[in-house]
C-alpha positions in Angstrom: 0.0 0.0 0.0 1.3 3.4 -0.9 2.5 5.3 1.8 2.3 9.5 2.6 4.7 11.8 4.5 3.1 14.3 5.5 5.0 17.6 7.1 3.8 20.4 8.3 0.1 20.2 6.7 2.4 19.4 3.5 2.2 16.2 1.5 4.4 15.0 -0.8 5.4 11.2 -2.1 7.9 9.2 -1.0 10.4 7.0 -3.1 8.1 3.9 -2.8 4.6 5.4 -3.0 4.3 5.5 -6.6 0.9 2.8 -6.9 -2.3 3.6 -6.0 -5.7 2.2 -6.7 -7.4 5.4 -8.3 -5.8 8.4 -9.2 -8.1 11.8 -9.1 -6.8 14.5 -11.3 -8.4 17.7 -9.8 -8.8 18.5 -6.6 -12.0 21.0 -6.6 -15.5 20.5 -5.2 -16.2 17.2 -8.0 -12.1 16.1 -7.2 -12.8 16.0 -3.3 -16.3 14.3 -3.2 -15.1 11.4 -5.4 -11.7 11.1 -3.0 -14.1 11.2 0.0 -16.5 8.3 -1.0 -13.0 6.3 -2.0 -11.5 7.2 1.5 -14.5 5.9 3.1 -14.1 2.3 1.1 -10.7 2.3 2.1 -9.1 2.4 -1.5 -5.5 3.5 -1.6 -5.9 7.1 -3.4 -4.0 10.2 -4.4 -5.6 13.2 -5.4 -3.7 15.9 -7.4 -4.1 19.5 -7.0 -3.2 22.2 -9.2 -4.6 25.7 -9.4 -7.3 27.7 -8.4 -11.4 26.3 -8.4 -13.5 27.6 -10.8 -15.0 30.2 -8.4 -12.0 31.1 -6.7 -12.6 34.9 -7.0 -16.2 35.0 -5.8 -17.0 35.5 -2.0 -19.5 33.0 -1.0 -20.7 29.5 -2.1 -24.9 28.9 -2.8 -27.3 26.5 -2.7 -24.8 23.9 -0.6 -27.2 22.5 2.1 -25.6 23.6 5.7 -23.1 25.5 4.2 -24.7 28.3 2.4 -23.0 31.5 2.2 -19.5 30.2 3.2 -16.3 31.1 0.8 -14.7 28.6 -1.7 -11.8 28.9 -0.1 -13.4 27.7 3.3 -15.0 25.4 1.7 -11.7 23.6 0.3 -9.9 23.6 3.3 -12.7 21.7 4.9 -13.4 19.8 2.1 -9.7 18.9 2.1 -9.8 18.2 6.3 -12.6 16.3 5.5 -10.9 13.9 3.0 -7.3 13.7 5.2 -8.9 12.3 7.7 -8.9 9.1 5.6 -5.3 7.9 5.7 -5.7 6.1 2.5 -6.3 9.3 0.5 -3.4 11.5 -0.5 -3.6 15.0 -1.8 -0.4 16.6 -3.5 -0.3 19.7 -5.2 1.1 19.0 -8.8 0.0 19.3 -12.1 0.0 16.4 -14.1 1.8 16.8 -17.1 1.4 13.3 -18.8 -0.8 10.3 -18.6 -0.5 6.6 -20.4 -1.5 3.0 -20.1 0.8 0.3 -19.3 0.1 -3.5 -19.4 -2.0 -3.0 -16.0 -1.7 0.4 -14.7 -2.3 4.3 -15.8 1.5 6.0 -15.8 1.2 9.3 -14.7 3.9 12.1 -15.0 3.7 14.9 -13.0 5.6 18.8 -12.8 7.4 16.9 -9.9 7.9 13.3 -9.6 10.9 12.6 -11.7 9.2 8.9 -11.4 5.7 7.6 -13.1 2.9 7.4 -10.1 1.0 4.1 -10.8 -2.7 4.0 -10.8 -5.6 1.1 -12.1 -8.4 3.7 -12.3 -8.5 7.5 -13.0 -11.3 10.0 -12.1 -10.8 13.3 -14.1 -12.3 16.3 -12.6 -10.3 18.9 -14.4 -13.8 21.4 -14.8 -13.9 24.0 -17.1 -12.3 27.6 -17.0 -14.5 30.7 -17.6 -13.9 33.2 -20.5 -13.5 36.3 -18.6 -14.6 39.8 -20.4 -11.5 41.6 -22.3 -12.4 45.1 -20.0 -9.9 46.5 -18.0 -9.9 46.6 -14.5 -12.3 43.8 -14.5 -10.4 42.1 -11.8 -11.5 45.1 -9.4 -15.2 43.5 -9.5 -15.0 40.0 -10.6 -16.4 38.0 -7.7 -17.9 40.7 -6.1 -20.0 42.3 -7.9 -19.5 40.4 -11.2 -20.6 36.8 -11.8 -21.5 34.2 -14.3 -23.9 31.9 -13.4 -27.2 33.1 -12.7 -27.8 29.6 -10.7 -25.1 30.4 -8.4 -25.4 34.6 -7.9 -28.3 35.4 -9.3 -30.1 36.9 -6.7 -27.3 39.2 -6.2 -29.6 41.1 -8.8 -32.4 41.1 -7.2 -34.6 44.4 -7.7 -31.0 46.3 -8.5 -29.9 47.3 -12.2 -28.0 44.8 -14.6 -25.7 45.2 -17.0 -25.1 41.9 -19.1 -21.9 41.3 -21.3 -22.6 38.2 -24.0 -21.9 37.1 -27.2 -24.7 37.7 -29.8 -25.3 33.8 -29.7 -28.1 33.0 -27.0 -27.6 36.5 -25.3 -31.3 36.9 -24.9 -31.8 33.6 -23.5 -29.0 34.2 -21.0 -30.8 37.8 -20.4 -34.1 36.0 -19.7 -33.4 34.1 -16.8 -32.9 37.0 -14.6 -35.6 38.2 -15.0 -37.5 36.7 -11.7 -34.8 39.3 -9.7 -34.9 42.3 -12.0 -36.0 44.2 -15.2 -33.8 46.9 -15.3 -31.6 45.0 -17.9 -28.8 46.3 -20.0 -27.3 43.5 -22.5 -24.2 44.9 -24.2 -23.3 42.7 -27.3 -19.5 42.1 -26.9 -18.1 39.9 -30.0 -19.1 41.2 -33.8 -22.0 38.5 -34.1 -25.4 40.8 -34.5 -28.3 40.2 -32.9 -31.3 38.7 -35.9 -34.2 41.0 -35.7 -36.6 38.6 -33.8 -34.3 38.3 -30.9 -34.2 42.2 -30.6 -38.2 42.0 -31.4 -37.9 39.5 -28.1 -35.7 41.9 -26.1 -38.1 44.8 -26.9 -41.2 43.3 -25.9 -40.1 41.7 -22.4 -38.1 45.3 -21.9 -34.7 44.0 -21.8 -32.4 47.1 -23.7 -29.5 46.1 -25.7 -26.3 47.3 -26.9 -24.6 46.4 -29.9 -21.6 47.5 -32.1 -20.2 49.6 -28.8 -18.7 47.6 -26.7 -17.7 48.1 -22.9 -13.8 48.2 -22.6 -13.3 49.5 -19.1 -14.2 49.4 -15.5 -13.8 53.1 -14.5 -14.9 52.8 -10.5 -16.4 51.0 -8.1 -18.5 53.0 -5.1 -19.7 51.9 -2.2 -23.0 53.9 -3.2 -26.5 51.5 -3.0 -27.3 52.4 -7.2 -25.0 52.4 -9.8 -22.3 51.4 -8.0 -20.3 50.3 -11.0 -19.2 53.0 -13.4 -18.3 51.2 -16.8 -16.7 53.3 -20.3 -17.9 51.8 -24.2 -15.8 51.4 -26.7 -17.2 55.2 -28.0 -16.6 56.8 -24.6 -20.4 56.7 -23.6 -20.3 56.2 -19.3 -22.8 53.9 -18.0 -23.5 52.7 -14.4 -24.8 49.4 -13.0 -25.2 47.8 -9.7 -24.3 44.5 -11.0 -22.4 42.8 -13.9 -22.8 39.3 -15.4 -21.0 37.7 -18.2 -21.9 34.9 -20.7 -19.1 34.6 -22.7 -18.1 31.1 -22.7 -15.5 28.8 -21.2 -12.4 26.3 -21.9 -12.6 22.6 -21.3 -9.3 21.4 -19.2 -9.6 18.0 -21.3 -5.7 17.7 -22.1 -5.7 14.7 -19.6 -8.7 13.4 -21.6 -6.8 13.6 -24.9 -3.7 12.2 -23.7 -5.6 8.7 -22.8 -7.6 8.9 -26.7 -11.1 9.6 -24.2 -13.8 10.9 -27.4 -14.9 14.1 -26.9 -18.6 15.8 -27.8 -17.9 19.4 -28.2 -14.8 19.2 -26.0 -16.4 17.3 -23.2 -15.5 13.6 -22.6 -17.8 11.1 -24.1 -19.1 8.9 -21.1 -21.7 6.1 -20.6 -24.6 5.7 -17.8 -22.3 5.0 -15.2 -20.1 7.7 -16.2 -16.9 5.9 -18.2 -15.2 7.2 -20.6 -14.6 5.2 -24.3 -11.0 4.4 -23.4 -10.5 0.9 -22.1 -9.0 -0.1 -18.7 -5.5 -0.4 -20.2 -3.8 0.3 -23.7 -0.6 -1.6 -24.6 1.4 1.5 -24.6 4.8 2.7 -22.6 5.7 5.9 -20.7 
């Protein structure tokens, strides 16, 4: 069985812990809750952790039963506490840089192990990674007053003014779903693909205003006033203000892992069955 040293709330591997029964690649909320239901069997498993969550910049985590309102980042250290406590899971924080099939195990390289870590099974939980809106000084609100997912934040909006930054491409539909919180609405088209005239028929008739051909480029200030706290320049110099900001711009697949092991993709998401495996087979006759 593999073994951990762990020092100083750090882990790392030793010489001969290099084979483990399952391998999670991604340690964020989907990472952790598969590693917890393995420690729980007692199945010999290492969990690697490399970069930020998905909604590291935002302040509070929703809709989680008993922990609503409480920040990512609290929520991965307890998540993490949560999985340690089972001494046959291990979490290290590298990035794995290659993955293969041998006769009977997965080969993984990582940033740091000079030698392959061994594992019969792999869980990839890589996520996605949000496109972010090309407007300076975004950073100064995204997170806090600037979200994507109206699941997630959307009530952030409730009965305050919304400006909405989307591609052409479903950003009425996007639009629409806030509109149980507010209808003071603003959707600025941000790419060059125009709006067809029935969608702007449909934005005009359930009073949703949009924007196209003037882009917003720049995050001017931010106020601690209760309306139009956000003060936001277009591409033609027009000023507008807002109390929040969403974006619907799209997002990145992290599916290199995926590729590496041949998994089939459907528009850059791996292919999987009803109980969630992927087309590869168990092993490939292939060599690190």
């Amino acid at each position: 069985m593999a073994k951990l040293i762990r020092k100083s709330g750090e882990e790392m591997i030793s010489a001969s812990a290099t084979a483990f029964d399952v391998a999670v690649i991604g340690a964020g909320f989907a990472g952790l809750s598969a590693a917890l239901v393995l420690g729980r069997y007692l199945l010999p498993t290492i969990v690697f952790e490399a970069g930020e969550t998905r909604n590291h910049r935002t302040k509070h985590v929703h809709s989680y039963l008993g922990l609503e309102n409480i920040s990512p980042s609290r929520f991965i250290v307890q998540a993490r506490r949560d999985v340690l406590s089972y001494h046959s899971v291990n979490i290290i924080k590298q990035r794995v840089t290659a993955i293969k099939s041998s006769k009977d195990h997965f080969l993984i390289a990582t940033d740091q192990n000079q030698l392959p870590i061994k594992a019969k099974y792999i869980i990839i939980a890589t996520g996605v990674i949000d496109t972010k809106p090309n407007i300076k000084n975004f950073i100064k609100i995204d997170g806090k007053s600037a979200w994507h997912c109206p699941h997630c934040d959307g009530l952030e909006t409730a009965g305050k003014s919304l400006i909405i930054l989307a591609k052409g491409n479903g950003a009425i539909s996007y639009a629409k779903e806030f509109l149980g919180w507010t209808n003071k609405i603003k959707v600025f088209i941000q790419d060059s693909c125009p709006l067809d005239q029935s969608q702007r028929h449909e934005a005009k008739r359930i009073g949703i205003e949009v924007v196209e051909n003037d882009p917003l480029v720049e995050v001017l200030k931010v106020s601690d006033r209760s309306s139009g706290k956000i003060k936001l320049l277009s591409n033609s110099g027009k000023v507008y203000y807002s109390d929040v900001v969403f974006y619907h711009l799209g997002y990145n697949v992290q599916n290199n892992v995926a590729k590496q092991l041949g998994c089939e993709l459907e528009e850059e998401f791996i292919k999987v069955d009803k109980r969630q495996q992927t087309t590869v087979p168990k092993f490939l006759q292939q060599e690190m």
